[in-house]
Structure formats: structure tokens, C-alpha cells
mmCIF file as gemmi writes it, N, C-alpha and C atoms, coordinates in Angstrom:
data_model
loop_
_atom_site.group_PDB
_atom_site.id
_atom_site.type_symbol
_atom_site.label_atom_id
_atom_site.label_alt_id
_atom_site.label_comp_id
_atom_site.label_asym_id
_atom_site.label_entity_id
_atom_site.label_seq_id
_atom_site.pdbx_PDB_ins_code
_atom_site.Cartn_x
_atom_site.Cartn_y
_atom_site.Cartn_z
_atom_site.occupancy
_atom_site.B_iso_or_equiv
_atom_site.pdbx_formal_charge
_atom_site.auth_seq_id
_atom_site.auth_asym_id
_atom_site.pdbx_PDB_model_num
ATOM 1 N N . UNK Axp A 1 ? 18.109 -34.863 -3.504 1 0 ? 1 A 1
ATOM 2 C CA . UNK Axp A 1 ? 18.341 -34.158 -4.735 1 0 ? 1 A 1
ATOM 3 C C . UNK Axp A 1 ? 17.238 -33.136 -4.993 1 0 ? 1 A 1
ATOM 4 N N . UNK Axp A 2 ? 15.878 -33.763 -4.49 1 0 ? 2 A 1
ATOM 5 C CA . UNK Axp A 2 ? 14.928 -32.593 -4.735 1 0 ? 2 A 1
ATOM 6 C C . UNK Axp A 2 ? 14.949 -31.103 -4.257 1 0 ? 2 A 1
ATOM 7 N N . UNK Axp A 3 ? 15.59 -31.711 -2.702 1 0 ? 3 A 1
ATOM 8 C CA . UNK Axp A 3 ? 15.995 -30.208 -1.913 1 0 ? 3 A 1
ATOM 9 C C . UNK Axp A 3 ? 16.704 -29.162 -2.738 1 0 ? 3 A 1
ATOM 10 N N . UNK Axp A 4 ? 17.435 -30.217 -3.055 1 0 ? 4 A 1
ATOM 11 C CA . UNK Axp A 4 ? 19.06 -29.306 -3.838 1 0 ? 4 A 1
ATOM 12 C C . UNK Axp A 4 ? 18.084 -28.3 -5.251 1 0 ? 4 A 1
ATOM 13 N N . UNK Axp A 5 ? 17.504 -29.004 -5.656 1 0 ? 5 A 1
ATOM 14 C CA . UNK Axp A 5 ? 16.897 -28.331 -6.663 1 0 ? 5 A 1
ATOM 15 C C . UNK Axp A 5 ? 15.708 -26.903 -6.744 1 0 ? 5 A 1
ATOM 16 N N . UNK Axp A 6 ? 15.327 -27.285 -5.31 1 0 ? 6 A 1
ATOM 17 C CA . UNK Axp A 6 ? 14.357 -26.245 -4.64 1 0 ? 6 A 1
ATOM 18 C C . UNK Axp A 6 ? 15.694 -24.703 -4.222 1 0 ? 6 A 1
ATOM 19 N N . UNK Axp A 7 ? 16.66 -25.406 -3.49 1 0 ? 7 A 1
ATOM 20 C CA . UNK Axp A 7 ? 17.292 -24.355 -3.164 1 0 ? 7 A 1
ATOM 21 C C . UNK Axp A 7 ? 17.929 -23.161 -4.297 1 0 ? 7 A 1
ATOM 22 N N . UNK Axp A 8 ? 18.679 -24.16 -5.475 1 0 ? 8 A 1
ATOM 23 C CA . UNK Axp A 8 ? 18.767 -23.77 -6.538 1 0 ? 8 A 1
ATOM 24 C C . UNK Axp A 8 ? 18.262 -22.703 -7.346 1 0 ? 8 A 1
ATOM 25 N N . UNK Axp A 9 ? 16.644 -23.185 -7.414 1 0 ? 9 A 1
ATOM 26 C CA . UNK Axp A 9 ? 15.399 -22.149 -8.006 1 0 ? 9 A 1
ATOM 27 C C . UNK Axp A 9 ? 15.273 -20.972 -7.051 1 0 ? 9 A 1
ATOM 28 N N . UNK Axp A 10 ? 15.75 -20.959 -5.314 1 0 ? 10 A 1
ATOM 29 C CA . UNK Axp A 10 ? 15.188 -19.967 -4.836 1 0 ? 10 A 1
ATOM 30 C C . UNK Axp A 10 ? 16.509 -18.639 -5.039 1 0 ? 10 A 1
ATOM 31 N N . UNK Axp A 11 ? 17.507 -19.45 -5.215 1 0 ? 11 A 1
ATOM 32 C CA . UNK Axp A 11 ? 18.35 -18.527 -5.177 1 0 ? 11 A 1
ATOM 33 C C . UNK Axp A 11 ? 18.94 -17.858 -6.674 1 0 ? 11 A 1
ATOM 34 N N . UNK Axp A 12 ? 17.981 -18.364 -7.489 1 0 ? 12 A 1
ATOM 35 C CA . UNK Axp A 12 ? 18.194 -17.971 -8.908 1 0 ? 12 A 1
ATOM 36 C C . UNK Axp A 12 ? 17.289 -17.195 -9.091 1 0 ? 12 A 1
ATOM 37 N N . UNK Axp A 13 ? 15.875 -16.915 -7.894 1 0 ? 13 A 1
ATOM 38 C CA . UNK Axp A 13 ? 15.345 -15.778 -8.181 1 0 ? 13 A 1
ATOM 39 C C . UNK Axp A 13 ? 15.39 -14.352 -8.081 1 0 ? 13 A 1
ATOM 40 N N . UNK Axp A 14 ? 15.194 -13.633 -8.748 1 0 ? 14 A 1
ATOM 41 C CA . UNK Axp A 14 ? 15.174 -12.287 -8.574 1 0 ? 14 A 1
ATOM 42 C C . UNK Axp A 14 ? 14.273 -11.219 -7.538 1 0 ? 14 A 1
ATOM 43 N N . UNK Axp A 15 ? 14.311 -10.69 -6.644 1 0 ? 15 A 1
ATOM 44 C CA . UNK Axp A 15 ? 13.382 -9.877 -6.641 1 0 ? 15 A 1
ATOM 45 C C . UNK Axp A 15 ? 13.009 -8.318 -7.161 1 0 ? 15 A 1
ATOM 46 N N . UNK Axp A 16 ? 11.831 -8.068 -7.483 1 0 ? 16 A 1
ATOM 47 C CA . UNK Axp A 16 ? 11.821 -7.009 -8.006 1 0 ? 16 A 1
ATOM 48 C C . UNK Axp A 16 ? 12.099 -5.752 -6.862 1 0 ? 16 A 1
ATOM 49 N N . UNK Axp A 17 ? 12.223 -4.618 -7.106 1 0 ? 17 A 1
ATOM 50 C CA . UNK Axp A 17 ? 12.734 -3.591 -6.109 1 0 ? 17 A 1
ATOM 51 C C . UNK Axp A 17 ? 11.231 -2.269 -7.013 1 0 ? 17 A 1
ATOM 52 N N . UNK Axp A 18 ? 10.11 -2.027 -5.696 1 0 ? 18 A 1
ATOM 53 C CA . UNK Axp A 18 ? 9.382 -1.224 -5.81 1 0 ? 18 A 1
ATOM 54 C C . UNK Axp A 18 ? 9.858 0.236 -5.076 1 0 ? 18 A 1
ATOM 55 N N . UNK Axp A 19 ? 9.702 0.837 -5.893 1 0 ? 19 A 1
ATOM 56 C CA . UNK Axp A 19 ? 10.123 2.33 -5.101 1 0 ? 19 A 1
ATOM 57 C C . UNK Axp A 19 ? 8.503 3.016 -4.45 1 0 ? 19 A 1
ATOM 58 N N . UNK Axp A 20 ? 8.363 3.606 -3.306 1 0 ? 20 A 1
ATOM 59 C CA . UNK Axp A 20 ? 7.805 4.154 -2.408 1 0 ? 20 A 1
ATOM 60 C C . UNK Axp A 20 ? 6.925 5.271 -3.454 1 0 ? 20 A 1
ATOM 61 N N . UNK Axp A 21 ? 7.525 5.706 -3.854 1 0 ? 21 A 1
ATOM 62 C CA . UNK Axp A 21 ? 7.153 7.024 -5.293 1 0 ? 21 A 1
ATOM 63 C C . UNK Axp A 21 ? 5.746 6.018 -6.04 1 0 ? 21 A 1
ATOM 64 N N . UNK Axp A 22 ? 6.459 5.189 -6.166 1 0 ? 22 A 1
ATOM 65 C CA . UNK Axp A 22 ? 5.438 4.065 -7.459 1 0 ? 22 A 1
ATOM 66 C C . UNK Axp A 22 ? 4.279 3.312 -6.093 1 0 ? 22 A 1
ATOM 67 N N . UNK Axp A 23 ? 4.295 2.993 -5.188 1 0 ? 23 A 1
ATOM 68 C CA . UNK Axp A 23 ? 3.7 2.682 -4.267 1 0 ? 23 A 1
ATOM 69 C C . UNK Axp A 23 ? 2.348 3.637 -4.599 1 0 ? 23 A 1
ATOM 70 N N . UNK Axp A 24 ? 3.101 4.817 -3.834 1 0 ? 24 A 1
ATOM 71 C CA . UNK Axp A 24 ? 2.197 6.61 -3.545 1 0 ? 24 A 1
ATOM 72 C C . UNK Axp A 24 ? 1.346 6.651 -4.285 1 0 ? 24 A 1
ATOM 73 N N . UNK Axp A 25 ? 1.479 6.18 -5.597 1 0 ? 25 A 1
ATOM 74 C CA . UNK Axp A 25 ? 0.904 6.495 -6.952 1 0 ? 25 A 1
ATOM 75 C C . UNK Axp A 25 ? -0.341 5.876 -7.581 1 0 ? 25 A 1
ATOM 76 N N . UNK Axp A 26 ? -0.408 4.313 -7.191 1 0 ? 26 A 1
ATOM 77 C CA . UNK Axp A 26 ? -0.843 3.585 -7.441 1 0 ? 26 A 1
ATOM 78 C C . UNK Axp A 26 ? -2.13 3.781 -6.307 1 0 ? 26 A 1
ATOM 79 N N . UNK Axp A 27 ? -1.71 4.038 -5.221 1 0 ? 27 A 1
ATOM 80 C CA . UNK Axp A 27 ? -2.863 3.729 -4.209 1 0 ? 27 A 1
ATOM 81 C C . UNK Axp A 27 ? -3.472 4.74 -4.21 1 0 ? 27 A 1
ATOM 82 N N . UNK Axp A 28 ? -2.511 5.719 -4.448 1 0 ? 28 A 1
ATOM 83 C CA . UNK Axp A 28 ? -3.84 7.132 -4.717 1 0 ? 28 A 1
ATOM 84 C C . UNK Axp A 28 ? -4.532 7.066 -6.165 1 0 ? 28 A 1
ATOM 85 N N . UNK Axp A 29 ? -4.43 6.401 -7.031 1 0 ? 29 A 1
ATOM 86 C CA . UNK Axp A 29 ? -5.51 6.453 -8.521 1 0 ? 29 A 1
ATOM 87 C C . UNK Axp A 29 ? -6.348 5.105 -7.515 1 0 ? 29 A 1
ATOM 88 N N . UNK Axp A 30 ? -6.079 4.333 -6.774 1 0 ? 30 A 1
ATOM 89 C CA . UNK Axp A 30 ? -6.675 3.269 -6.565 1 0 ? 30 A 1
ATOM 90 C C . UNK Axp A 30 ? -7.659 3.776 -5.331 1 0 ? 30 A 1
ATOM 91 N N . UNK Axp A 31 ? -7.83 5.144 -4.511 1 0 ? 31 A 1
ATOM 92 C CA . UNK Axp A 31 ? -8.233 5.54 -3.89 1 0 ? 31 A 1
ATOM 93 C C . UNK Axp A 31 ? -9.23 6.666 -4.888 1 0 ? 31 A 1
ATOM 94 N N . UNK Axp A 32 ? -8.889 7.278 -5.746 1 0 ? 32 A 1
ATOM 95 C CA . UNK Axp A 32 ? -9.894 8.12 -6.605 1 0 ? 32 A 1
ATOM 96 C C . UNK Axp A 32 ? -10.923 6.541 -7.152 1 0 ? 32 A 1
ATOM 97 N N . UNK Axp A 33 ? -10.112 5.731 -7.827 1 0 ? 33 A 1
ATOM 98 C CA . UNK Axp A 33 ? -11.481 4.86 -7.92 1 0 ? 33 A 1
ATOM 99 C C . UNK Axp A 33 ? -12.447 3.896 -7.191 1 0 ? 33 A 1
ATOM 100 N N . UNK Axp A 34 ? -11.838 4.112 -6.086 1 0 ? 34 A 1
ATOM 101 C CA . UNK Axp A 34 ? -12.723 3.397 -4.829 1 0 ? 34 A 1
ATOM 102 C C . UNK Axp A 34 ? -13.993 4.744 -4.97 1 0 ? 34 A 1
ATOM 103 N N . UNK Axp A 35 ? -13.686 5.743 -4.623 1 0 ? 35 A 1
ATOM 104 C CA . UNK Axp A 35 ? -14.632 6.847 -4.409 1 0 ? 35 A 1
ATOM 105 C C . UNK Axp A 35 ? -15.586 6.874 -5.79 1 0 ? 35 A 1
ATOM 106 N N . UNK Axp A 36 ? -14.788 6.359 -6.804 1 0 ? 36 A 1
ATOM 107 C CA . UNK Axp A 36 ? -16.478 6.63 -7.755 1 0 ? 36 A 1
ATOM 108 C C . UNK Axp A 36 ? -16.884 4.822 -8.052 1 0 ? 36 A 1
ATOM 109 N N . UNK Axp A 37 ? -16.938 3.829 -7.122 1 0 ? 37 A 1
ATOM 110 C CA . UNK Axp A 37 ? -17.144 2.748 -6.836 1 0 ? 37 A 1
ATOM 111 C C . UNK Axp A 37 ? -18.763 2.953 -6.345 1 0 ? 37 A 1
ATOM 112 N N . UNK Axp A 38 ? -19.655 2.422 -6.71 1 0 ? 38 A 1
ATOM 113 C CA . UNK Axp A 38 ? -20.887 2.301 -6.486 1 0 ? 38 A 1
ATOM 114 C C . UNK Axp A 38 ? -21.098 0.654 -5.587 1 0 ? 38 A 1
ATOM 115 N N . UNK Axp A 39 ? -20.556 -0.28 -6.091 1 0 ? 39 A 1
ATOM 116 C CA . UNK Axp A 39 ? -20.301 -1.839 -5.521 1 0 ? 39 A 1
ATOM 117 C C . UNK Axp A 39 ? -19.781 -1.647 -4.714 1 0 ? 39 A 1
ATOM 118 N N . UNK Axp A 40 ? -20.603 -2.459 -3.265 1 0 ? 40 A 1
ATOM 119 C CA . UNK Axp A 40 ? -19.818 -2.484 -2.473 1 0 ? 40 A 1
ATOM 120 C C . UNK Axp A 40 ? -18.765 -3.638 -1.938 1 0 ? 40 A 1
ATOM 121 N N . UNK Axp A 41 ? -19.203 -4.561 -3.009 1 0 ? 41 A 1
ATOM 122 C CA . UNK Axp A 41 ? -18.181 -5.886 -2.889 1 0 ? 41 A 1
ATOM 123 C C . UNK Axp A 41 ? -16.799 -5.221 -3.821 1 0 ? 41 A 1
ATOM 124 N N . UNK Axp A 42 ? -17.216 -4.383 -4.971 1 0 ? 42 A 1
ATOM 125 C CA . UNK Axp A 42 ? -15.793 -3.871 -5.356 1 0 ? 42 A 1
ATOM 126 C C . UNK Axp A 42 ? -15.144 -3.528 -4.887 1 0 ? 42 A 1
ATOM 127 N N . UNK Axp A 43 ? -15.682 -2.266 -4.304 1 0 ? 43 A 1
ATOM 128 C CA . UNK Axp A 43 ? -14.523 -1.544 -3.373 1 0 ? 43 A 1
ATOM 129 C C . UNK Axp A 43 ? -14.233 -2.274 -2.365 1 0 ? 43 A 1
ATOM 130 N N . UNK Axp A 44 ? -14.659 -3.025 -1.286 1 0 ? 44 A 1
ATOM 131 C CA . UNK Axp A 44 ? -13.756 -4.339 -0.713 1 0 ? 44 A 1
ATOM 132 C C . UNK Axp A 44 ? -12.642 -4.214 -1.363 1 0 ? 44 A 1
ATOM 133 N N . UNK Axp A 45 ? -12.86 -4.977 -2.699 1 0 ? 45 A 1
ATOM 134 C CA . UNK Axp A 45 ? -11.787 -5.979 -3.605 1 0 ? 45 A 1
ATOM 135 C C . UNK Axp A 45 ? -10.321 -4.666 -3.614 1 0 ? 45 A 1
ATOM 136 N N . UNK Axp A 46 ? -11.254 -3.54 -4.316 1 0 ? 46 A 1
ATOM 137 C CA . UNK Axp A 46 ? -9.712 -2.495 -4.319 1 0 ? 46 A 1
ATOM 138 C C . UNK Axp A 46 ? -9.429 -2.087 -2.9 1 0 ? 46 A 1
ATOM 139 N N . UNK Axp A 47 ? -9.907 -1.62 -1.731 1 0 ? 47 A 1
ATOM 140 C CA . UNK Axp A 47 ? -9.33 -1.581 -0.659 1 0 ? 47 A 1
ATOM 141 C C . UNK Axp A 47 ? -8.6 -2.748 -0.503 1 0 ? 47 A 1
ATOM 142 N N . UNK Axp A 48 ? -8.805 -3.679 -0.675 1 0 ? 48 A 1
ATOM 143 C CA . UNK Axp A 48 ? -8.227 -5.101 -0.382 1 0 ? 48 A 1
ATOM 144 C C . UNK Axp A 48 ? -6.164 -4.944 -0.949 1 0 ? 48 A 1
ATOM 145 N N . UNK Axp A 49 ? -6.646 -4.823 -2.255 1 0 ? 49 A 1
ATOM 146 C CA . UNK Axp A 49 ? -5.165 -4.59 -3.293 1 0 ? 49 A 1
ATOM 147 C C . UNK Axp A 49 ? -4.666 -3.429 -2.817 1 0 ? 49 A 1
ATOM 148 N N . UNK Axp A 50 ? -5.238 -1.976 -2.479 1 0 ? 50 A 1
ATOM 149 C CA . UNK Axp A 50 ? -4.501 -1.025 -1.463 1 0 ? 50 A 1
ATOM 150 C C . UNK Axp A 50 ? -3.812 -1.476 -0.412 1 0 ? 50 A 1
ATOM 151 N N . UNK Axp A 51 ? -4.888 -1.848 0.363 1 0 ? 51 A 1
ATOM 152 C CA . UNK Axp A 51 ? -3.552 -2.252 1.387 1 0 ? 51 A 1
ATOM 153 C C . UNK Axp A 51 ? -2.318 -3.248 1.012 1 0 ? 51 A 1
ATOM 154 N N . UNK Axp A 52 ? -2.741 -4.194 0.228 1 0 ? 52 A 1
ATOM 155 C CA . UNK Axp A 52 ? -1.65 -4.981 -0.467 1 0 ? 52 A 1
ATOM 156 C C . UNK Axp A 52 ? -0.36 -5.023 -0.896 1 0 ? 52 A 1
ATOM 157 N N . UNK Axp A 53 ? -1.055 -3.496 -1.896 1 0 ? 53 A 1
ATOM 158 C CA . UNK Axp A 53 ? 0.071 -2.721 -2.519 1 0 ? 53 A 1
ATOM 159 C C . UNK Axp A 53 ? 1.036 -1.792 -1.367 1 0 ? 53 A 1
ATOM 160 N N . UNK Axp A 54 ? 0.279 -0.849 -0.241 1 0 ? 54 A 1
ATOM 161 C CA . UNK Axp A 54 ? 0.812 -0.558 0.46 1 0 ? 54 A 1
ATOM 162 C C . UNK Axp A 54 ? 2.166 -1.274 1.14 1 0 ? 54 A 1
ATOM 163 N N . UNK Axp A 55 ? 1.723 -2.317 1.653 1 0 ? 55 A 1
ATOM 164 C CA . UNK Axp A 55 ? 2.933 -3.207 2.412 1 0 ? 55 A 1
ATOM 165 C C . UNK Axp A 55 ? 3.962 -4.023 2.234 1 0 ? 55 A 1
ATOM 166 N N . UNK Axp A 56 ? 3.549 -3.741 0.765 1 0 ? 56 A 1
ATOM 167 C CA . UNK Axp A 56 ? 4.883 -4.307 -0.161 1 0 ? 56 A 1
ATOM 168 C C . UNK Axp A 56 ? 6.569 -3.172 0.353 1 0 ? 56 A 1
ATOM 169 N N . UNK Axp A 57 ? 5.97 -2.051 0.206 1 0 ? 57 A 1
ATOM 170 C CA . UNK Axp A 57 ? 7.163 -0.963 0.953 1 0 ? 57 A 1
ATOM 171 C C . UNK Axp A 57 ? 6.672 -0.164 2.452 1 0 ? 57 A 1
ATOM 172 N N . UNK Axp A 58 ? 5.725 -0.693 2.422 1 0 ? 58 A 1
ATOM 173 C CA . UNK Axp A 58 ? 5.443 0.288 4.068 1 0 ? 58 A 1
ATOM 174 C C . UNK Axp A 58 ? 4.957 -0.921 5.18 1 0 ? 58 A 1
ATOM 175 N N . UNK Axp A 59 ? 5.254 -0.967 6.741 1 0 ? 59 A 1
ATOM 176 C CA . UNK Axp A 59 ? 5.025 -1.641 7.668 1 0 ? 59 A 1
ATOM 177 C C . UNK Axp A 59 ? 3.715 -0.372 8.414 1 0 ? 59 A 1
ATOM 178 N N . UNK Axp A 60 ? 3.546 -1.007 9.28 1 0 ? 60 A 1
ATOM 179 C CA . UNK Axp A 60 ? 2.737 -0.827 10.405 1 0 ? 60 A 1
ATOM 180 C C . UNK Axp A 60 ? 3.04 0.42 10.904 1 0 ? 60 A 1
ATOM 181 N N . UNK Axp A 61 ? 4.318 0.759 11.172 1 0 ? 61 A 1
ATOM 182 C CA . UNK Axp A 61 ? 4.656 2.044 11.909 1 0 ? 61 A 1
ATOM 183 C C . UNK Axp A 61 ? 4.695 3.06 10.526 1 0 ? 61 A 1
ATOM 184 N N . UNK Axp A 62 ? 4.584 3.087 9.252 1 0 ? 62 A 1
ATOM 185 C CA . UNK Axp A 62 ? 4.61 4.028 8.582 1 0 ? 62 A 1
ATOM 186 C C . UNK Axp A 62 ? 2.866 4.893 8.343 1 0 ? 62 A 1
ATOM 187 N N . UNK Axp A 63 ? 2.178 3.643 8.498 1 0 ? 63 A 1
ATOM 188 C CA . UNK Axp A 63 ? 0.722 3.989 8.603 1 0 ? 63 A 1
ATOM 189 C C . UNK Axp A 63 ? 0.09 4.844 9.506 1 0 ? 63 A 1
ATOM 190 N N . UNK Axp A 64 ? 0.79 4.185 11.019 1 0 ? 64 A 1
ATOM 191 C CA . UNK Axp A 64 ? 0.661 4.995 12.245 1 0 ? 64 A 1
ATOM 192 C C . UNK Axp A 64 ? 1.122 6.56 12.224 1 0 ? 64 A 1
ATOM 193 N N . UNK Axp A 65 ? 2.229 6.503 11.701 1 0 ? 65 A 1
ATOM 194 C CA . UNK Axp A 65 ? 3.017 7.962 11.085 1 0 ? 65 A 1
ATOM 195 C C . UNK Axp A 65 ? 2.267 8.926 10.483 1 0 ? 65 A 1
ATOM 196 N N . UNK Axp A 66 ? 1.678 8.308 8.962 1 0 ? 66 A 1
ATOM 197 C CA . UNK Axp A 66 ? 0.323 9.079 8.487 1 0 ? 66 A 1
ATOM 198 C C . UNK Axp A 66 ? -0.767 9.396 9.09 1 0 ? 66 A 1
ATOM 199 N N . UNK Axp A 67 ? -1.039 8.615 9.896 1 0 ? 67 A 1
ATOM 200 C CA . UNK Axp A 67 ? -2.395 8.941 10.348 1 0 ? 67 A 1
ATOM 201 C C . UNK Axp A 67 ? -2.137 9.815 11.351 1 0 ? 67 A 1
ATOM 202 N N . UNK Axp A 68 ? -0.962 9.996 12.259 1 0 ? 68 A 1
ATOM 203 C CA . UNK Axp A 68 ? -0.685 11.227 13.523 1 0 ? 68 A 1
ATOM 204 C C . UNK Axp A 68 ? -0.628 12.788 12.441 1 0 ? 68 A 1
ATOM 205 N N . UNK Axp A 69 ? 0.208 12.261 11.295 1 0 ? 69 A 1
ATOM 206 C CA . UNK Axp A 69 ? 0.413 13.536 10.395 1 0 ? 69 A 1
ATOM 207 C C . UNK Axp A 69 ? -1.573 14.118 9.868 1 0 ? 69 A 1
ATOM 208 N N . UNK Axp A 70 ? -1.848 13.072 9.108 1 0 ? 70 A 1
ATOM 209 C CA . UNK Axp A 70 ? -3.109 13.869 8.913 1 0 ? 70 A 1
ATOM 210 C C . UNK Axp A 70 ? -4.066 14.151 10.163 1 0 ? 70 A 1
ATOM 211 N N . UNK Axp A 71 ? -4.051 13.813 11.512 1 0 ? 71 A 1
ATOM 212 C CA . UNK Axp A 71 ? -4.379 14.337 12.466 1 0 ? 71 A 1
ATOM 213 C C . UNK Axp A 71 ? -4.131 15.564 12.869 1 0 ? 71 A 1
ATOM 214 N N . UNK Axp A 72 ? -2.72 15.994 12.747 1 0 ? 72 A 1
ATOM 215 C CA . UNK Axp A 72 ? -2.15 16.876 13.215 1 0 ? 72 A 1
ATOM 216 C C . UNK Axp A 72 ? -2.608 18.215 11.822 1 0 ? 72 A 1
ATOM 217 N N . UNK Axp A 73 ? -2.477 17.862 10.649 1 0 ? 73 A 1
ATOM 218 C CA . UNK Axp A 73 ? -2.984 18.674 9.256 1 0 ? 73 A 1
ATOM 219 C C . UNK Axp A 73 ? -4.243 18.937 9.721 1 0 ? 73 A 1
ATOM 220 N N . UNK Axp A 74 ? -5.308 18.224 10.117 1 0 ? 74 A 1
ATOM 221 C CA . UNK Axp A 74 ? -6.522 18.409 10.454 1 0 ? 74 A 1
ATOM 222 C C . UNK Axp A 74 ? -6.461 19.489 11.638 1 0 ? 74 A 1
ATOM 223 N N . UNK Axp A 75 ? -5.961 19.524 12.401 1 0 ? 75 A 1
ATOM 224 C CA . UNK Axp A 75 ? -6.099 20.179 13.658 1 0 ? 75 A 1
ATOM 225 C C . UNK Axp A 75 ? -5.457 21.328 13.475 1 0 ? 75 A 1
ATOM 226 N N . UNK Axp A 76 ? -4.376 21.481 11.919 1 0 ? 76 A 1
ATOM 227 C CA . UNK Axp A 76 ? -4.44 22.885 11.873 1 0 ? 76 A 1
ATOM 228 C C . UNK Axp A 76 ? -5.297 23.648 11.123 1 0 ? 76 A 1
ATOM 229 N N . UNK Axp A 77 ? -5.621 23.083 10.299 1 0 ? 77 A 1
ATOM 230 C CA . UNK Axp A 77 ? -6.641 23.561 9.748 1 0 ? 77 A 1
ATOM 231 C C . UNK Axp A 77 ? -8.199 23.647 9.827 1 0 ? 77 A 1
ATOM 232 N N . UNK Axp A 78 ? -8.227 23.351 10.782 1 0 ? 78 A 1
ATOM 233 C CA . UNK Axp A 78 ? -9.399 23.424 12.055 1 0 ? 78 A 1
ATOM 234 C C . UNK Axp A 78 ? -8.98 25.111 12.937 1 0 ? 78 A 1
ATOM 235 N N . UNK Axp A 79 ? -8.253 25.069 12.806 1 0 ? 79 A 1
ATOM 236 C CA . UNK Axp A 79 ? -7.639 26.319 14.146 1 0 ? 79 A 1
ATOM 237 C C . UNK Axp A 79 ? -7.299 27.043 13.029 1 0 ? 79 A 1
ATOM 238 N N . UNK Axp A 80 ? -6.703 27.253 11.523 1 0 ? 80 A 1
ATOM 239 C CA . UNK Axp A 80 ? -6.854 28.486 10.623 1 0 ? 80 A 1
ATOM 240 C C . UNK Axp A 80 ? -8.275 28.732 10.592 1 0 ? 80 A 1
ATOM 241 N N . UNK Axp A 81 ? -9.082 27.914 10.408 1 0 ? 81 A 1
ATOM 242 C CA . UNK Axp A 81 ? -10.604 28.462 9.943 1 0 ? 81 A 1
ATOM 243 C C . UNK Axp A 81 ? -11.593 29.36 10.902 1 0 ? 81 A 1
């Protein structure tokens, strides 16, 4: 009966649905305040919840994605200057 009751609760839950937009948003104010972070156990703590927050809507290959893109931004704007 206990099972039955576990299954019950899981399927009566909801999940919430984060949009990518609200993701973007959060980690970039959470990235302006890492930078005026003086502690360095703080900023740990908020890098920590960045990535957190990140992977709630993004995997592994979306990171990899960014980082070829700002590589590639870098390297043009290396070659305009």
C-alpha cells in the first residue's frame, strides 16, 4: 500500500516548464555579480547555482556550442582589429 501511495504522489506532481529566455537571464545578472564578488568562497557558491541553473534547460552539447561560437566571435574580432 505504501508503494501505491508513493506512485500516486509522483504522478500528481507537476513539473514546472523553464523557458531558455528566463535561463539566459538569470545567469547573466548572476555572472555581473560574480564579477563584483570580492569572496572567494562566494563566488564558488554563485558559479555553483550558474551552472545549476544552466542545466535545468541546457546539456553538455549546448555549452560546447557556445564556447566554439565565442571562439569563433573572438577570432573575428581579432582579424577586424
Amino acid at each position: 500500500m505504501s508503494d501505491e501511495l508513493h506512485t500516486e504522489e509522483a504522478q500528481d506532481e507537476e513539473f514546472e516548464e523553464i523557458s531558455s529566455e528566463e535561463v539566459d537571464r538569470v545567469i547573466a545578472s548572476l555572472e555581473e555579480l560574480i564579477d563584483g564578488v570580492e569572496s572567494e568562497n562566494i563566488r564558488t557558491q554563485l558559479e555553483t547555482a550558474s551552472n545549476s541553473i544552466f542545466y535545468l534547460v541546457y546539456d553538455e552539447s549546448d555549452l560546447e556550442d557556445d564556447e566554439e561560437e565565442e571562439l569563433l566571435d573572438d577570432g573575428i574580432t581579432a582579424e577586424a582589429a
